[in-house]
C-alpha positions in Angstrom: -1.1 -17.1 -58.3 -3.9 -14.1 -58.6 -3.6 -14.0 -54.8 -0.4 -13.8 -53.9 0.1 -11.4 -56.8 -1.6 -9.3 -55.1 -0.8 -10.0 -51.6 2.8 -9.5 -52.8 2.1 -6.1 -54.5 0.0 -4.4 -51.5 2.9 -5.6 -49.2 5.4 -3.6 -51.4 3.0 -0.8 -51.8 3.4 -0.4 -47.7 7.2 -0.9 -47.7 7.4 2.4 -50.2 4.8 4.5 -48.2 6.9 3.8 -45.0 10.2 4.2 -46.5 8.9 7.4 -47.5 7.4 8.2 -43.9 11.2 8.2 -42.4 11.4 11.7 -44.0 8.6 12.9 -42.6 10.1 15.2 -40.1 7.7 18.4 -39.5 3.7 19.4 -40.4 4.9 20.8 -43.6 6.1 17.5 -44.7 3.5 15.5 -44.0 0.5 18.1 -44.9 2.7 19.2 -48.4 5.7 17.1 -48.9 7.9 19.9 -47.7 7.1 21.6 -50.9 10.3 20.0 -52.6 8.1 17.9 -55.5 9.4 17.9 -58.7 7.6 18.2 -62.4 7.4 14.4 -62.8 6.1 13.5 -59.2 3.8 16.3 -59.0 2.0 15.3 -62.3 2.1 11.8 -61.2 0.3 12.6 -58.3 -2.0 14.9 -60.1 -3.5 12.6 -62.7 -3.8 10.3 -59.4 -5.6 13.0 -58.0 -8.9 11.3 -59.9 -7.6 8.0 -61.9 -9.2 5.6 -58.6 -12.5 3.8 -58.4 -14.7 5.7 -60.2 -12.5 6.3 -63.4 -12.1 2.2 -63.4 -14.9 1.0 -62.4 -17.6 4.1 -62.0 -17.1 6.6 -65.1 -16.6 2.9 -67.5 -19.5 1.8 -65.8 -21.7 4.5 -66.8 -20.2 4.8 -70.1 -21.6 1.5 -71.2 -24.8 2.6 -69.6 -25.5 6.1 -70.9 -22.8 7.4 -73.3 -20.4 10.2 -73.3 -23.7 12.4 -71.8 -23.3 10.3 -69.0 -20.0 10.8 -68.0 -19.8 14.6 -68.6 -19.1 15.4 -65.3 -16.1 12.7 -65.4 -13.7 12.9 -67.2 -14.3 16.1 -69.1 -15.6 18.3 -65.6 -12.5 16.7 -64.0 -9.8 17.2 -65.9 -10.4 20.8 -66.9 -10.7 21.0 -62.9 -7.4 19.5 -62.9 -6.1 22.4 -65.0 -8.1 25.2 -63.5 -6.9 24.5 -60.6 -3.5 24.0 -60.7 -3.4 27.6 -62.4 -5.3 29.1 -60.2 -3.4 27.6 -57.1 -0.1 28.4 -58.8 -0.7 31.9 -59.9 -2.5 32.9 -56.7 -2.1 30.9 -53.8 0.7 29.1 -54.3 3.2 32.1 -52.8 0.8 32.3 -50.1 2.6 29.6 -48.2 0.3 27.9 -46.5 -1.0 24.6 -45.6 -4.8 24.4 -46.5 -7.3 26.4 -48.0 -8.5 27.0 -44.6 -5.6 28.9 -44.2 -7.0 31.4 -47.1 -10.5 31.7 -45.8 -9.4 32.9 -42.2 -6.4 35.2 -43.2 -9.0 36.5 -46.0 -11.9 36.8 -44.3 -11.9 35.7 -40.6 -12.1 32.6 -38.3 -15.8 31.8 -38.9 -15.6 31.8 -42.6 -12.3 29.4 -42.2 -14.3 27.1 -39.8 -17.8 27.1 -42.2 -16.0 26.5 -45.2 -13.3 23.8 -43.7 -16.7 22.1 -42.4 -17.9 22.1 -46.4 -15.1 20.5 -47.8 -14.3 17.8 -44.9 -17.8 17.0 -45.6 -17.6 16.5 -49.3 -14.8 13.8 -48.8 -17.5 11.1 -46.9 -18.8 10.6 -49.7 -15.5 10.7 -52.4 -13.7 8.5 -50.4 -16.3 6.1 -49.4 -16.4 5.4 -53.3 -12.6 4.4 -53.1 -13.0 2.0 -49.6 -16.6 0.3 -51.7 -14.6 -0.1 -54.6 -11.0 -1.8 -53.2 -14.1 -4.4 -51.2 -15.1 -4.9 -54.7 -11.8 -5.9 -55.7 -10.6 -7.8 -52.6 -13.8 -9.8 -53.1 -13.4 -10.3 -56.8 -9.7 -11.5 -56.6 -10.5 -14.0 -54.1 -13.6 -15.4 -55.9 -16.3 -14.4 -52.8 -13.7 -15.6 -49.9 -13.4 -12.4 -48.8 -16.6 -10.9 -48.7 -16.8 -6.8 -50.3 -17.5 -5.6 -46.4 -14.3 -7.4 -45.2 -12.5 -6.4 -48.1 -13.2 -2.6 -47.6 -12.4 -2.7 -43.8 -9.0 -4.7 -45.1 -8.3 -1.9 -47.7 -8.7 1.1 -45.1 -6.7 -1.0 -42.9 -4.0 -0.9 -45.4 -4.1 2.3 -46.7 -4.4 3.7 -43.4 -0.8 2.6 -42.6 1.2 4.4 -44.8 -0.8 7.1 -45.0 -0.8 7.3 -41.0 2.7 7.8 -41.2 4.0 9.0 -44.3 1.0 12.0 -45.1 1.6 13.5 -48.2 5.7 12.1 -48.9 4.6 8.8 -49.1 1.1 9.6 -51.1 3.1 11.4 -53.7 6.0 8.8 -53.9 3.4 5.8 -54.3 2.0 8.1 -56.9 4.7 8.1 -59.0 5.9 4.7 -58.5 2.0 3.4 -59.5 1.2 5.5 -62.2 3.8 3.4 -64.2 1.9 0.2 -63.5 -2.2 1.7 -63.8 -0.4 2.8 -67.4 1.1 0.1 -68.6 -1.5 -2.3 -67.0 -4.2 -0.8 -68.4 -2.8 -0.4 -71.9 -1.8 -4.2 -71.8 -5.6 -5.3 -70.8 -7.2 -3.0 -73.7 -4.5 -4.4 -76.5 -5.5 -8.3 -75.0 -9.4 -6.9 -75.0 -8.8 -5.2 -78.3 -7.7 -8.4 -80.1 -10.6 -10.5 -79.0 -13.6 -8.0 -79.3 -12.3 -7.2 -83.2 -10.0 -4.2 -83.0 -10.0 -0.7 -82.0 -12.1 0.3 -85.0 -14.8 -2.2 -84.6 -15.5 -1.5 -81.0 -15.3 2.3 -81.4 -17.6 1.5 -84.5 -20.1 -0.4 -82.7 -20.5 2.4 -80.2 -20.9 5.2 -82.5 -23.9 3.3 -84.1 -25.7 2.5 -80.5 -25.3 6.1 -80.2 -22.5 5.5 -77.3 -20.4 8.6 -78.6 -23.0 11.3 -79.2 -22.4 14.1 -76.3 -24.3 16.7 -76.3 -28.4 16.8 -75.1 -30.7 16.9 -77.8 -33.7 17.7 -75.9 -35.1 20.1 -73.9 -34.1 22.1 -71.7 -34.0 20.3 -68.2 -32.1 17.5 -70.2 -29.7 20.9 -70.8 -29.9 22.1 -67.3 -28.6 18.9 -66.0 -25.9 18.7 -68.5 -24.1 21.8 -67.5 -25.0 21.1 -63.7 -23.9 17.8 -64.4 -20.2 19.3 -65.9 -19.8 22.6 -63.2 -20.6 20.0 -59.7 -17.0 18.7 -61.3 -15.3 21.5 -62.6 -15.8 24.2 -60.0 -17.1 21.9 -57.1 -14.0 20.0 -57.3 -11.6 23.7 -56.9 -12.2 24.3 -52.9 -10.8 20.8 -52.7 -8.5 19.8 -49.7 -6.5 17.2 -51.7 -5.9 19.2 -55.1 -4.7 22.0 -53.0 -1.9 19.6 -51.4 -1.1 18.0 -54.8 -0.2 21.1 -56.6 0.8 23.4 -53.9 3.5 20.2 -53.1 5.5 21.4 -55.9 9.2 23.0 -55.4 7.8 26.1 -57.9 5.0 27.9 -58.7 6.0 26.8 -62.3 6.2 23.2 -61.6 2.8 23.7 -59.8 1.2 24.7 -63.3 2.8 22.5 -65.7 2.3 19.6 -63.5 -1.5 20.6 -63.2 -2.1 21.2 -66.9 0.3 17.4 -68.0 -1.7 15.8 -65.2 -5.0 17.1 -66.1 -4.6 16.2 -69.8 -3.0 12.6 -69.1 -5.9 12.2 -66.9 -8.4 13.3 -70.1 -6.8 11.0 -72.5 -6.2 7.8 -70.2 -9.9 7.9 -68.7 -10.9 6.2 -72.2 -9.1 3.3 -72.1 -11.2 1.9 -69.4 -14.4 3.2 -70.9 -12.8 1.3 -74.0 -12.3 -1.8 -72.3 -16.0 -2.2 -70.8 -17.8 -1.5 -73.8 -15.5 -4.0 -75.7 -16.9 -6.2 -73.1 -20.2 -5.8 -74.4 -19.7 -6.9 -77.9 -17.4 -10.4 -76.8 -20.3 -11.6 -75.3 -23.4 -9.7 -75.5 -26.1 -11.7 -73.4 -23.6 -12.1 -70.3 -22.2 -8.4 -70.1 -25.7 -6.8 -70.7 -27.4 -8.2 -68.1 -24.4 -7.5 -66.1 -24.9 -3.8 -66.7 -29.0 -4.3 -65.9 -27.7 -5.7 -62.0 -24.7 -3.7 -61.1 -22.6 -2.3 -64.3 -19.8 -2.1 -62.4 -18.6 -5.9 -62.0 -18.2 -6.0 -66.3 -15.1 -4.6 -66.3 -13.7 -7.2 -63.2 -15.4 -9.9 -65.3 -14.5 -9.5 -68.5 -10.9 -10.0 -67.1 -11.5 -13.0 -64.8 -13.0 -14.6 -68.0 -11.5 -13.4 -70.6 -7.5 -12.8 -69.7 -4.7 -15.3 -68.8 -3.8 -15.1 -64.9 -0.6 -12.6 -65.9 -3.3 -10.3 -67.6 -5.8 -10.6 -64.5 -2.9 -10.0 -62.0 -1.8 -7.0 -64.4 -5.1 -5.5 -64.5 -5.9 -6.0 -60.8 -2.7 -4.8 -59.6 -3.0 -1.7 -61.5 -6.5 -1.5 -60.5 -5.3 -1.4 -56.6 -2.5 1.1 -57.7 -5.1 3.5 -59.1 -7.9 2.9 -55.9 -4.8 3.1 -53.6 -3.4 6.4 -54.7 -6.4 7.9 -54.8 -8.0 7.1 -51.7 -4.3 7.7 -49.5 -4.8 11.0 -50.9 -8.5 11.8 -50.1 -8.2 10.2 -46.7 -5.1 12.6 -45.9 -6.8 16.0 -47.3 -9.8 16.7 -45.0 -7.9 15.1 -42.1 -5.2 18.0 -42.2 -8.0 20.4 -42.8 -9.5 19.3 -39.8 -6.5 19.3 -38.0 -5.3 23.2 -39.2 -8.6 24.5 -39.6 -10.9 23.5 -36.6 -9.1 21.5 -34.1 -5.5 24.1 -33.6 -8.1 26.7 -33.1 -8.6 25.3 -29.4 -4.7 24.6 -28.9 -2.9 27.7 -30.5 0.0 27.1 -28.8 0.3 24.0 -29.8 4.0 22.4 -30.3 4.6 21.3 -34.5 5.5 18.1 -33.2 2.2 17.6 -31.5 0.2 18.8 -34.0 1.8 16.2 -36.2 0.1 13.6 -33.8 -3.1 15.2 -34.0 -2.9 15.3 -37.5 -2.4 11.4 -37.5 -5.3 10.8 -35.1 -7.9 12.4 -36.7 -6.5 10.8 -40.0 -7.3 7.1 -38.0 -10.7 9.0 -36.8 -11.7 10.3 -40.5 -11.2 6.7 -41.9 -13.1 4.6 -39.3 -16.0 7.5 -40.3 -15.4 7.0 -43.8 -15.9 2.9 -43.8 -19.0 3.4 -42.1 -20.4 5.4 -44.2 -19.1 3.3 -46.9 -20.6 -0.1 -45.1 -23.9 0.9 -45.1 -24.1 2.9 -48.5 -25.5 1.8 -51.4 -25.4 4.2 -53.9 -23.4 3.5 -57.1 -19.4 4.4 -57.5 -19.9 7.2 -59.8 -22.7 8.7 -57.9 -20.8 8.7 -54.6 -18.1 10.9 -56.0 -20.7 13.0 -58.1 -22.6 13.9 -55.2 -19.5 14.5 -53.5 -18.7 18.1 -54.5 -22.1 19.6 -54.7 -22.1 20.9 -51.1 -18.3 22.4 -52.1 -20.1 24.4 -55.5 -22.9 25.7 -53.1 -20.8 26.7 -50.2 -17.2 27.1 -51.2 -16.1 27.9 -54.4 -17.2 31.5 -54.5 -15.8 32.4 -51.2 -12.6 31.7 -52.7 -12.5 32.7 -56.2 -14.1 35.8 -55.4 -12.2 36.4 -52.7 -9.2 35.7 -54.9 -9.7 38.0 -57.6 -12.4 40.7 -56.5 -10.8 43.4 -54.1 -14.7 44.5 -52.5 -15.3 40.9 -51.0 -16.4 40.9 -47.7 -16.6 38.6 -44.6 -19.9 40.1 -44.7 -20.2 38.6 -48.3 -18.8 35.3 -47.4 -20.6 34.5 -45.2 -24.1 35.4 -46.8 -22.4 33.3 -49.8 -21.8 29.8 -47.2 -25.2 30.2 -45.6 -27.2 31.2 -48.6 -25.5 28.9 -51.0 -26.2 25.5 -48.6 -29.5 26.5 -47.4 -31.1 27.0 -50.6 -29.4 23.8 -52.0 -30.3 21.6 -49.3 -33.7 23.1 -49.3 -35.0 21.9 -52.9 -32.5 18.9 -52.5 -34.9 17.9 -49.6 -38.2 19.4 -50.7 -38.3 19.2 -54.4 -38.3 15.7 -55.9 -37.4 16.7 -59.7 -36.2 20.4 -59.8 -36.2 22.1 -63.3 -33.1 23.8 -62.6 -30.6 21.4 -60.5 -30.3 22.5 -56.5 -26.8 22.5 -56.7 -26.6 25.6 -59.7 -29.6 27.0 -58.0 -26.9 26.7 -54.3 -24.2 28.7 -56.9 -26.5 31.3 -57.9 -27.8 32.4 -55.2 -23.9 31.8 -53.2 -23.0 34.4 -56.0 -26.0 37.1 -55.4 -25.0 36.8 -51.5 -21.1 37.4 -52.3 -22.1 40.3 -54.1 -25.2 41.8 -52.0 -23.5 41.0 -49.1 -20.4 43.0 -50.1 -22.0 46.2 -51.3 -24.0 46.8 -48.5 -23.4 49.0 -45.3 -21.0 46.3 -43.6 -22.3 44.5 -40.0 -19.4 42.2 -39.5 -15.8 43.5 -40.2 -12.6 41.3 -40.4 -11.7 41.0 -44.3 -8.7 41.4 -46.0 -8.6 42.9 -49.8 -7.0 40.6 -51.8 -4.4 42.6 -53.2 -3.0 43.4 -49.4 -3.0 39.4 -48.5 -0.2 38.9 -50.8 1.9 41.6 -48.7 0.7 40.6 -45.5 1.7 37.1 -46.2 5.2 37.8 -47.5 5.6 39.9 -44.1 4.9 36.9 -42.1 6.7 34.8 -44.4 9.8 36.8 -43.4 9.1 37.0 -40.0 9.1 32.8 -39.8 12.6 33.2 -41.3 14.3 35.3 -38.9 12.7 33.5 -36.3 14.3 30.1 -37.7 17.4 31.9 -38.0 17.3 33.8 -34.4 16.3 29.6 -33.3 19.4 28.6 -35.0 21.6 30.7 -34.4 20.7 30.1 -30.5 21.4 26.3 -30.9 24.9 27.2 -32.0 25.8 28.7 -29.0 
């Protein structure tokens, strides 16, 4: 019954995404849904933005292990990302109209920024949605008691999300969203009352935590316990900004507005909900305390899966599991689409810039098919931990990324100049002690963003070597000139196909 449960639910799941992908007419559509979102979709898609494997399975995980210090970076770094974010985008870039961040960096700065920094964040998803791929093998193999195996089961789950994704882009991502978020809700709510009425109640579990010392949050030693705290909590926060697929979920909105409401609703639903997995794996600890701990000692992230094979009726488990593919499957659509259409705008039109919209469509689906068989062997033959796959994920983003853009957002005197000393200095010296330095006093990745900073700045002030910026308070009118410009051409093309 488990099976077909969810054989029947991952068919159903493709019917949507291609049902959506029949309105998938243009670039536009399929990079940004058009831009025709509404409040509830857009924060559907937002909290799905992050609610996949590692909020399940990874941040729950790690919870048991280490605490709330353990997952600072998720869910507290990411949901204040969420929310940063979606302000930022909607105050600043949103009326920018355009299709990736990519986009920014070259009509900011110049081609060779756009490339460097499109480079960074394509890179950063290997890692993020490798962790989504290990974790749907995880469940595939779970759900079918070993038949499947977890490598089968993640070439399977690309296979599948691949499909809709292929076809629909970001219409059928956001419209999955929406119709999953109801079941990873109410799925999960319906697992932690069941879990909650063996383990003793709400109070009891949240008791037994706060006296093993589960809730306590800050450090209370030194200061390289501090140090990788905070470094810990910005990889998230900032990192996460200069991302691909954030971008495309908030900028999908019909409205600036919608854009920040649905980032601030999504960003706090995601806060809130992240618990009640967290909740439900450390319950798991107190029903039976020999079994579950030594599950943690081999691979902490099977408790959760476990505890509701063992524990739940068949409903429960195909409840649970079904929500868990809702929340794995939005996610990693999402992720698998965003570096793909930077790719596709960023790097590869650059050799074709006459390029039909049509055609660039199909290039945008190829390298989609490319990115995911790059992704599952990465995943294959990785064996790092959920949570640590999408933690590592955004460091190379915080070095090299995120102060081209802020600063570029919000200081008139950055330069390309600037930029660029920001990219190379941030990665180099990140990479370096990553590489060379076995346990750092300061993390590599705040030591990337300091010194990504001073070259910004330095950079900037300097007698200028390499020209090509834009101050940030002409983009706005540049872009609104081009904006208009696309229009009368439309109209001129229109007008032409009446007669």
């Amino acid at each position: 019954m488990l099976i077909w449960f969810v054989v029947i639910y991952l068919l159903l799941s493709i019917a949507i995404g291609l049902y959506a992908a029949t309105r998938v007419h243009n670039s536009k559509d399929f990079a940004v849904a058009g831009r025709s979102l509404p409040l509830p979709v857009v924060t559907a898609t937002v909290f799905a933005t992050w609610f996949g494997a590692e909020a399940v399975f990874g941040v729950s995980a790690t919870f048991v292990k280490d605490g709330l210090r353990g997952v600072v970076a998720d869910p507290f770094g990411a949901s204040l990302c969420l929310v940063i974010a979606g302000i930022f985008y909607g105050t600043t870039l949103y009326r920018l109209n355009i299709l990736t961040l990519g986009d920014f960096f070259r009509l900011r700065y110049n081609r060779t920024v756009e490339v460097l920094t499109t480079l960074c964040i394509v890179a950063s998803y290997l890692g993020w949605v490798s962790a989504q791929i290990k974790a749907l093998g995880l469940v595939f193999s779970v759900v079918t008691d070993g038949a499947i195996p977890p490598a089968a089961g993640m070439i399977l789950g690309t296979l599948i999300v691949l499909t809709y994704t292929t076809f629909g882009g970001m219409l059928s991502v956001a419209v999955l969203d929406f119709v999953q978020i109801s079941v990873v809700m109410g799925g999960m709510l319906y697992i932690a009352h069941l879990i909650a009425g063996i383990s003793g109640g709400v109070v009891v579990v949240v008791g037994q935590a706060a006296a093993a010392g589960k809730l306590d949050f800050f450090p209370d030693t030194g200061a390289a316990e501090w140090l990788a705290f905070i470094a810990a909590w910005m990889t998230m926060m900032l990192g996460s900004i200069p991302q691909q697929d954030v971008f495309q979920r908030v900028t999908s909105a019909r409205t600036a507005r919608i854009a920040i409401y649905a980032s601030i609703l999504g960003g706090g639903l995601y806060f809130c909900f992240t618990f009640v997995p967290m909740f439900i794996a450390y319950a798991a600890t107190l029903i039976n305390p020999e079994q579950f701990n030594a599950l943690i000692e081999s691979d902490a992230q099977l408790v959760l899966p476990t505890l509701v094979l063992e524990h739940t009726p068949v409903f429960a488990q195909a409840i649970f599991f079904g929500a868990v593919l809702s929340a794995i499957m939005s996610c990693s659509s999402a992720t698998l689409l965003a570096p793909s259409v930077a790719f596709s705008e960023n790097i590869v039109r650059n050799f074709f810039p006459a390029i039909g919209d049509h055609a660039f469509l199909r290039i945008m689906r190829l390298t989609l098919v490319c990115f995911a068989a790059i992704v599952l062997v990465f995943a294959l033959n990785s064996e790092a931990s959920i949570f640590k796959m999408v933690e590592n994920a955004y460091k190379v983003t915080l070095a090299g990324a995120f102060v081209p853009l802020f600063f570029g957002a919000y200081w008139q005197r950055a330069t390309t100049q600037g930029a660029l000393a920001a990219i190379v200095g941030g990665l180099v010296s990140w990479l370096l002690i990553e590489l060379l330095v076995d346990a750092p006093l300061v993390p590599a990745q705040l030591i990337g963003l300091g010194v990504s900073m001073l070259g910004m700045i330095a950079g900037s002030l300097l007698p200028q070597r390499i020209g090509g910026s834009t101050p940030a308070h002409d983009l706005h009118a540049r872009m609104h000139h081009r904006a208009a410009a696309q229009t009368h051409h439309a109209t001129a093309l229109h007008q032409h196909g009446r007669k």
